[in-house]
Backbone as a chain_set.jsonl record, in Angstrom:
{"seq": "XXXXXXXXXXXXXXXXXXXXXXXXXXXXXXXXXXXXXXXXXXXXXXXXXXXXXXXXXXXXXXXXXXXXXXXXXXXXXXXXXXXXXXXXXXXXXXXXXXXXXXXXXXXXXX", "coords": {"N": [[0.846, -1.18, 0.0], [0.483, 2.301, -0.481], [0.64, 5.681, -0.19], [-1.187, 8.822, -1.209], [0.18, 10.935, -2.688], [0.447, 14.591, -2.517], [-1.138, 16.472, -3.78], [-2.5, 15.193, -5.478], [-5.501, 12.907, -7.053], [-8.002, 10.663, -5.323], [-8.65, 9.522, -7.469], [-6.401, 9.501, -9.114], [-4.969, 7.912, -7.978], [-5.262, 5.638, -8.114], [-4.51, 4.784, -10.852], [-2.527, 2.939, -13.3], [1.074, 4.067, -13.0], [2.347, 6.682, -14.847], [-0.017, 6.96, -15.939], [-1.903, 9.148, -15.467], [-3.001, 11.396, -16.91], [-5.815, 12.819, -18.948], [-8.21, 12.67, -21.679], [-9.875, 14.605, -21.733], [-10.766, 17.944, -19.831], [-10.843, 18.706, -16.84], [-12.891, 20.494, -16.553], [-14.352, 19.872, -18.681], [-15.602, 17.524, -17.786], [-16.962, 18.268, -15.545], [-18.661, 19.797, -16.16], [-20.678, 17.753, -17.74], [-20.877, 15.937, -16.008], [-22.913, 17.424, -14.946], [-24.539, 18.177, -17.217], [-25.558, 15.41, -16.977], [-27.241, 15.081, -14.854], [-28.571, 18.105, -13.171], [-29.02, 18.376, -11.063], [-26.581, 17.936, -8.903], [-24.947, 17.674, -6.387], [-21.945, 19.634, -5.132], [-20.187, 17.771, -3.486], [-21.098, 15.145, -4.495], [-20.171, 15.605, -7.282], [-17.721, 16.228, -7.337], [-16.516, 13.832, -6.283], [-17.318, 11.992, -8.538], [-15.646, 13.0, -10.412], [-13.186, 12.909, -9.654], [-11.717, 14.839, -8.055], [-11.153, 17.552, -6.269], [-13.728, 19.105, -3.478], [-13.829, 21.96, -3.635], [-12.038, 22.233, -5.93], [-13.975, 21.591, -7.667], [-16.19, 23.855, -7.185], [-14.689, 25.65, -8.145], [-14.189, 25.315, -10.795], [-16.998, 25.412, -11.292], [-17.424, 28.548, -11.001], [-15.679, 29.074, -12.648], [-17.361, 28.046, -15.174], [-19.847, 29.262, -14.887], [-19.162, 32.302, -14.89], [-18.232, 32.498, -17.418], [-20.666, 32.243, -18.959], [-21.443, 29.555, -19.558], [-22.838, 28.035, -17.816], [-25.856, 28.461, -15.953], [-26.753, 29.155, -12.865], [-29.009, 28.267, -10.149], [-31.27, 27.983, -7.739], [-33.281, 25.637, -5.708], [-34.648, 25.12, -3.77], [-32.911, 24.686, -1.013], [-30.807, 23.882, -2.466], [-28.322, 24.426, -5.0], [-29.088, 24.465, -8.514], [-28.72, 23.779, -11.887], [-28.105, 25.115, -15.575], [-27.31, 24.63, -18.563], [-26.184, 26.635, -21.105], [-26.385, 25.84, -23.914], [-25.659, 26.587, -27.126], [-23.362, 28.093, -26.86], [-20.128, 28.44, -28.048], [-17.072, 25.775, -28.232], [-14.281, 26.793, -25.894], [-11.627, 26.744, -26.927], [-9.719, 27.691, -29.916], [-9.304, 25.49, -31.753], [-11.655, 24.054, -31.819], [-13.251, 26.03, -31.914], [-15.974, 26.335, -33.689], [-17.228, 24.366, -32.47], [-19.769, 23.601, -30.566], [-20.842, 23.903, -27.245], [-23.516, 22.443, -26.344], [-23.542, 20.452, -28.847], [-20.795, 18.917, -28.344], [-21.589, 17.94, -25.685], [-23.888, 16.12, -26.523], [-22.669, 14.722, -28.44], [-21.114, 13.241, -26.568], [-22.933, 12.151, -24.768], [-24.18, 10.266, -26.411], [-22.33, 8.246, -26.758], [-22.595, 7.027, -25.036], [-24.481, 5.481, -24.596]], "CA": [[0.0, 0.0, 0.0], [1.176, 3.406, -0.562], [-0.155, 7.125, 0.15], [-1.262, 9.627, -1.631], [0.585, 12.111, -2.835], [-0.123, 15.704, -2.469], [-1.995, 17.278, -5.042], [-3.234, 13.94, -6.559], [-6.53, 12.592, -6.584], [-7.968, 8.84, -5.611], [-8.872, 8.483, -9.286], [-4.99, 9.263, -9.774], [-3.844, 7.045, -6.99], [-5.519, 4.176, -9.295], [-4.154, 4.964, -12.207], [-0.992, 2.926, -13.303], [1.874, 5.336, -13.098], [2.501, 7.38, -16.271], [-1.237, 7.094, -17.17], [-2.09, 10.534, -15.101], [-3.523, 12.473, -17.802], [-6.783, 12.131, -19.843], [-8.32, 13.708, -23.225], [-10.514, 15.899, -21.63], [-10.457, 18.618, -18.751], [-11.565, 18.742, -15.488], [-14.22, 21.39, -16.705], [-15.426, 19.222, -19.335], [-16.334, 16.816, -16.613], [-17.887, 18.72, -14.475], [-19.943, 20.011, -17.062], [-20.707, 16.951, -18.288], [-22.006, 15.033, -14.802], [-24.395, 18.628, -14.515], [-25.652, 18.015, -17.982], [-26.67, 13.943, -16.431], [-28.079, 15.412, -13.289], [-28.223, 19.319, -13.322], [-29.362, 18.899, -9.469], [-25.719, 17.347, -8.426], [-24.324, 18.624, -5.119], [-20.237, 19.551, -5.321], [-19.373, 16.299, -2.762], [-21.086, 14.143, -5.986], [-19.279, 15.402, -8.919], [-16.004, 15.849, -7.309], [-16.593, 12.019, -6.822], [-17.372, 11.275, -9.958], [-15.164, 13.244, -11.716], [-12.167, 12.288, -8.663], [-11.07, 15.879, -7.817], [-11.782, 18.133, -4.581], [-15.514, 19.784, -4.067], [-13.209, 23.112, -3.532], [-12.147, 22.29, -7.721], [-15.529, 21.653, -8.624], [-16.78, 25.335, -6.894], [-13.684, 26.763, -8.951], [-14.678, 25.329, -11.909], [-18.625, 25.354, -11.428], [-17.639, 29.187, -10.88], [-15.021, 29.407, -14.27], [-18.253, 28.183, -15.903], [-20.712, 30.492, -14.46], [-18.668, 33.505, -15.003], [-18.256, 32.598, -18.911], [-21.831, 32.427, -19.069], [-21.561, 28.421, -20.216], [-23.9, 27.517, -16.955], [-26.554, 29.515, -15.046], [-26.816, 29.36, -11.517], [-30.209, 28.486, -9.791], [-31.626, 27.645, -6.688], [-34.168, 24.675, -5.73], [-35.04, 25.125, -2.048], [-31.868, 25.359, -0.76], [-29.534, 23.576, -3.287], [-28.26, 24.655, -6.109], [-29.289, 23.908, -9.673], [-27.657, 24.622, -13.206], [-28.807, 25.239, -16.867], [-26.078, 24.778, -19.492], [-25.954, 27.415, -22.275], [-25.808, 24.632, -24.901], [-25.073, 27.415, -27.98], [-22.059, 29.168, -26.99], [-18.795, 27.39, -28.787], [-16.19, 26.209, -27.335], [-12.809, 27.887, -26.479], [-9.995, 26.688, -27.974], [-9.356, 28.205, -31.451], [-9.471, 24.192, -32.906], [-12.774, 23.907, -31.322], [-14.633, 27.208, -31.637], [-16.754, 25.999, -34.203], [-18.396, 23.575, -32.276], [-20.862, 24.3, -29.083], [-21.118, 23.109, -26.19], [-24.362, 21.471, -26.915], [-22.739, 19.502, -29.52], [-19.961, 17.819, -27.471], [-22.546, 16.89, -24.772], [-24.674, 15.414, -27.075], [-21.632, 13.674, -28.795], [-20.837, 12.518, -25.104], [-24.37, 11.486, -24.02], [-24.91, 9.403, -27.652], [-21.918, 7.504, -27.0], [-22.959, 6.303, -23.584], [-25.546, 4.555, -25.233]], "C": [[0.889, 1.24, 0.0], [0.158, 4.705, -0.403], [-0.136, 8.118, -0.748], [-0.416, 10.389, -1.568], [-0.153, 13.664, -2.556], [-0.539, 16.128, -3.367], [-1.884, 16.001, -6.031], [-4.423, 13.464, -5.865], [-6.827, 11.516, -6.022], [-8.106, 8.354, -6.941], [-7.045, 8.327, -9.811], [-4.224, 8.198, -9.438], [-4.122, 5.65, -7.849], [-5.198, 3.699, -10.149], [-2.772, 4.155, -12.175], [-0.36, 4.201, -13.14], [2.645, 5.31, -14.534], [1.585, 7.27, -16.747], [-2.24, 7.856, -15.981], [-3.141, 11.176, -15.722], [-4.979, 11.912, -18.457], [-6.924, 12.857, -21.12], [-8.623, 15.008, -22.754], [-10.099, 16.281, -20.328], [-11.373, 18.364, -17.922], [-13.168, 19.657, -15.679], [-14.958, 20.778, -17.203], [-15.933, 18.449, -18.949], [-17.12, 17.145, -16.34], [-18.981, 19.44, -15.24], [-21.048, 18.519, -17.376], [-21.721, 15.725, -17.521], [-22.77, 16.28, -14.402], [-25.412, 18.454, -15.866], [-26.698, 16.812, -17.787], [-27.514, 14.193, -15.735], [-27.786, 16.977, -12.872], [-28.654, 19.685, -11.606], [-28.054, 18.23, -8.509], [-24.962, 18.473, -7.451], [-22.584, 18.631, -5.561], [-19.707, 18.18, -5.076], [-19.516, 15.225, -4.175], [-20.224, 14.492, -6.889], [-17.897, 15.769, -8.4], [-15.817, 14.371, -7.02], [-16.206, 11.452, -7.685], [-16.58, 11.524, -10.829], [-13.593, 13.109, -10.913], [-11.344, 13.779, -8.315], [-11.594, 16.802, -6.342], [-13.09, 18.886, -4.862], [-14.722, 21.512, -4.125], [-12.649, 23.406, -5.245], [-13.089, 22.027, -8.404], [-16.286, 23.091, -8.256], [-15.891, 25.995, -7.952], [-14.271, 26.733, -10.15], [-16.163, 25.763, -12.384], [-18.453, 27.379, -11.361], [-16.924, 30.333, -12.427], [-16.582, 29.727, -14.879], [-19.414, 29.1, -16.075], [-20.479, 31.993, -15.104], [-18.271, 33.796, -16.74], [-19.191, 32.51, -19.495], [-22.12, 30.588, -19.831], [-22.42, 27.712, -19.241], [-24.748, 29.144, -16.064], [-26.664, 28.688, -13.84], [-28.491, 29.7, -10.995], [-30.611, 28.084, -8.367], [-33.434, 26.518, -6.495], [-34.224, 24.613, -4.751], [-33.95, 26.022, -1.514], [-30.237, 25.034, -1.664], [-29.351, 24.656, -5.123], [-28.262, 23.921, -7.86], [-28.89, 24.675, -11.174], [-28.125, 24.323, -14.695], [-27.216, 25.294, -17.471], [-26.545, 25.315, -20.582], [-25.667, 26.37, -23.386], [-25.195, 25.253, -26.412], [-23.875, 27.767, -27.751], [-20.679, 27.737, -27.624], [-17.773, 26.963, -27.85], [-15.136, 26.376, -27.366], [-12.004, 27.975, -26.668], [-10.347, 26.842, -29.06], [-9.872, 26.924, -32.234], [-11.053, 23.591, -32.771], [-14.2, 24.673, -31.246], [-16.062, 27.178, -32.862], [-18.052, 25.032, -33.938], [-19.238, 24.121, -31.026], [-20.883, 23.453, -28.533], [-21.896, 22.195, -25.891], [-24.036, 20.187, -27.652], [-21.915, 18.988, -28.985], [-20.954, 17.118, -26.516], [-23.213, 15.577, -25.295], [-23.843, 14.283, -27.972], [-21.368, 12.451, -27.56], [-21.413, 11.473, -24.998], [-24.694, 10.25, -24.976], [-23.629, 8.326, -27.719], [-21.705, 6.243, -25.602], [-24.081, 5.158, -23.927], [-24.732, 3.032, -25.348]], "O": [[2.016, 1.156, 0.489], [-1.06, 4.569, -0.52], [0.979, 8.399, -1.186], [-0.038, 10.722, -0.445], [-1.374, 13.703, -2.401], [0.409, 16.012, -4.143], [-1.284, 15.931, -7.104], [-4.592, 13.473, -4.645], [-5.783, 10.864, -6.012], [-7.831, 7.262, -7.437], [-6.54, 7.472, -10.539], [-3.295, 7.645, -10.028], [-3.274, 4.805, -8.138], [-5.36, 2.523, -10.472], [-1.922, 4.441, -11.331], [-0.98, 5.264, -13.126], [3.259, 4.42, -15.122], [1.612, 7.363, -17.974], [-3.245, 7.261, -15.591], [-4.148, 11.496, -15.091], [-5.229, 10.706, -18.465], [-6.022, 13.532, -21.615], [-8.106, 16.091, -23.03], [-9.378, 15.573, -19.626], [-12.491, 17.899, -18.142], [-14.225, 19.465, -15.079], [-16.116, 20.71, -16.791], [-16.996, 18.233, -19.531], [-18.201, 16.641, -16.646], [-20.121, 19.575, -14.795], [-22.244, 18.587, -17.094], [-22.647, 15.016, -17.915], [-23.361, 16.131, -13.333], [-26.639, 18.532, -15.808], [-27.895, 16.79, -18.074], [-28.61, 13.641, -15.832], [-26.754, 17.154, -12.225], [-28.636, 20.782, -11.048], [-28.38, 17.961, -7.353], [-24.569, 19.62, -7.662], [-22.081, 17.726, -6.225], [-19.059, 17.5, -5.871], [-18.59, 14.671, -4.767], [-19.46, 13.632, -7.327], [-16.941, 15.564, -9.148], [-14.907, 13.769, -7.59], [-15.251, 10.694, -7.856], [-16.449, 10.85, -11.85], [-12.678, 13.231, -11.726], [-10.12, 13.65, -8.361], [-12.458, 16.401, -5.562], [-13.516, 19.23, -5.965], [-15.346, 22.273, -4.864], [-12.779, 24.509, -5.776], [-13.142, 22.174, -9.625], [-17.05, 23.479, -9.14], [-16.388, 26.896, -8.627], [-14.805, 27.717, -10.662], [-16.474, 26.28, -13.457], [-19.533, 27.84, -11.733], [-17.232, 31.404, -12.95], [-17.073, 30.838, -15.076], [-19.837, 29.577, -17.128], [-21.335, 32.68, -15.662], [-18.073, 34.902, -17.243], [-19.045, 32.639, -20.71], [-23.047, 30.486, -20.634], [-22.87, 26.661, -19.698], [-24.363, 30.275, -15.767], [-26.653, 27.463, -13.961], [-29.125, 30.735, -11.202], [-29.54, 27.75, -7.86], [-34.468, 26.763, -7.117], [-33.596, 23.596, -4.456], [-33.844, 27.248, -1.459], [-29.131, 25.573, -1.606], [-30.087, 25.245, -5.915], [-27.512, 23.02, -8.235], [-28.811, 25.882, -11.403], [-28.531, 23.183, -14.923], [-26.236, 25.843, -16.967], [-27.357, 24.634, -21.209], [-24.48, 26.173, -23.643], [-24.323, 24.572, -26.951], [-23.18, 27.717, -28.766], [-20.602, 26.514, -27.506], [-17.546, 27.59, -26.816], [-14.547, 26.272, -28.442], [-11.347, 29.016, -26.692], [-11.33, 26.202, -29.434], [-10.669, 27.044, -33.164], [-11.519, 22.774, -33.565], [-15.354, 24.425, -30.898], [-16.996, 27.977, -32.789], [-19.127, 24.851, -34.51], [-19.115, 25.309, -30.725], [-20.935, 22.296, -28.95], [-21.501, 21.186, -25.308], [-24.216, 19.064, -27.18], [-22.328, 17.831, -29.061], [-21.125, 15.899, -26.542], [-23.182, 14.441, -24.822], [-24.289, 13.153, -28.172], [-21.415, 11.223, -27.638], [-21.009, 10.312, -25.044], [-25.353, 9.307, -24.536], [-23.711, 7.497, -28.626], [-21.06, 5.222, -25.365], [-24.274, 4.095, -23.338], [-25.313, 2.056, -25.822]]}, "num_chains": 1, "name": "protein.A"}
């Protein structure tokens, strides 16, 4: 058995070593388990996506602030609408929308 490192996740600690990295980003995650379940608390999708709920507020607040999620309230939790139009923002990518990757995503879960 061995211990975590510092600034690694449990999904990393799983990972052979040298297979760290993935395709996509941490954002596109966390987008990604709000488009499955747009009523998911932080503790869940830093779970699911193996990162801290303190990098899912960062990110859930990137996204917010680029206008790619809205920000809602459902009693007392919070709930989120994804802007599915806007493109997204790398240069090799800005042609497509956000919509469109999800739905690429979601259709290959099938």
């Amino acid at each position: 058995m061995f211990e975590m490192t510092p600034g690694t996740t449990k999904s990393e600690q799983d990972r052979p070593a040298g297979d760290s990295w993935t395709f996509m980003s941490n954002h596109s995650h966390v987008l990604l388990c709000i488009a499955q379940n747009n009523e998911l608390r932080t503790r869940e999708i830093a779970m699911l996506v193996g990162i801290t709920e303190r990098a899912v507020q960062r990110i859930v607040s990137d996204l917010v602030d680029a206008g790619y999620l809205i920000r809602g309230k459902r009693g007392r939790c919070n709930i989120y609408e994804i802007v599915r139009n806007l493109p997204l923002r790398h240069p090799l990518e800005s042609h497509r929308t956000v919509g469109g990757l999800l739905d690429y995503l979601k259709a290959r879960e099938s």
